[in-house]
Wavefront OBJ file of the C-alpha trace (Angstrom):
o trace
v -4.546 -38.210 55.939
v -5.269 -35.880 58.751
v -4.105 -36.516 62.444
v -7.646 -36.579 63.581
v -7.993 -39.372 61.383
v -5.221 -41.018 61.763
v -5.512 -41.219 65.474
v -9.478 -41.617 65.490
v -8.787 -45.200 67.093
v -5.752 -44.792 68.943
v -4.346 -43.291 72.781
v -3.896 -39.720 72.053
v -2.025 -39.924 75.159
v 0.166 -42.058 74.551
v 0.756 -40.632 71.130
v 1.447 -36.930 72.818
v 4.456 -38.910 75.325
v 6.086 -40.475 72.226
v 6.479 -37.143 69.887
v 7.084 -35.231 73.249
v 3.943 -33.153 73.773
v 0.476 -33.221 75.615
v -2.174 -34.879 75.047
v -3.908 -31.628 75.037
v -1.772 -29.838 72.589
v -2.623 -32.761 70.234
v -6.660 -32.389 70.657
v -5.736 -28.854 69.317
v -3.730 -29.999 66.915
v -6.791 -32.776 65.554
v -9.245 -29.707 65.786
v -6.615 -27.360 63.903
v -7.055 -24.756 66.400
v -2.821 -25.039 66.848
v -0.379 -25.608 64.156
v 2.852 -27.468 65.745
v 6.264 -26.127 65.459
v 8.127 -27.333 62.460
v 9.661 -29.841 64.933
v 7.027 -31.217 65.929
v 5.335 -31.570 62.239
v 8.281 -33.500 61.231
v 8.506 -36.029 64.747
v 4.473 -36.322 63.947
v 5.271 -37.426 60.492
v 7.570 -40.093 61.487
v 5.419 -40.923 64.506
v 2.779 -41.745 61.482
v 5.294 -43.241 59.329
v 4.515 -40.984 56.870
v 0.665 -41.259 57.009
v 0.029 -37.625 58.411
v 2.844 -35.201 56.527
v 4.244 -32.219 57.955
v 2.398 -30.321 54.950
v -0.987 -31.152 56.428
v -0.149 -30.426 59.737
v 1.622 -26.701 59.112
v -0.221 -26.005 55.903
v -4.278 -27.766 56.215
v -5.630 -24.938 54.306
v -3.368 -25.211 51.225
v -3.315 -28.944 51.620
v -7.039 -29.710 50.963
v -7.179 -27.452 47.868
v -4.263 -29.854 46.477
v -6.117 -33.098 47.127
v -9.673 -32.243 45.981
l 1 2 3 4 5 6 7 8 9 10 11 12 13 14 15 16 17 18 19 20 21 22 23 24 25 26 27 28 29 30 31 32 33 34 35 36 37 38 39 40 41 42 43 44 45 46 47 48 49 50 51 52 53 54 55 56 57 58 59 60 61 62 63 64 65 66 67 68
């Protein structure tokens, strides 16, 4: 699942303050017009528990060839 997905019905906000980033950062991040640091993939990931993994957030490109 991708983080524009996942947080389609949720506080983007709030989601920014609890992996430690702005909500800002994380519109970029749904639009993939940022990648996050490898820290920040992996607090995302648990954030999601599990649902959005840090190979979809650092790799998108390579990660939709693998699923289709």
């Amino acid at each position: 699942m991708n983080l524009k997905t996942f947080l389609h019905k949720q506080d983007r906000a709030e989601f920014a303050t609890k992996v430690g980033t702005t909500k800002n950062y994380i519109d970029q991040l749904c639009i993939r017009q940022r990648r996050p640091s490898p820290e920040l993939a992996q607090k995302i990931e648990e954030a999601t528990n599990k649902q959005v993994t840090c190979l979809e957030l650092l790799y998108p490109d390579q990660h939709q060839t693998a699923q289709a």
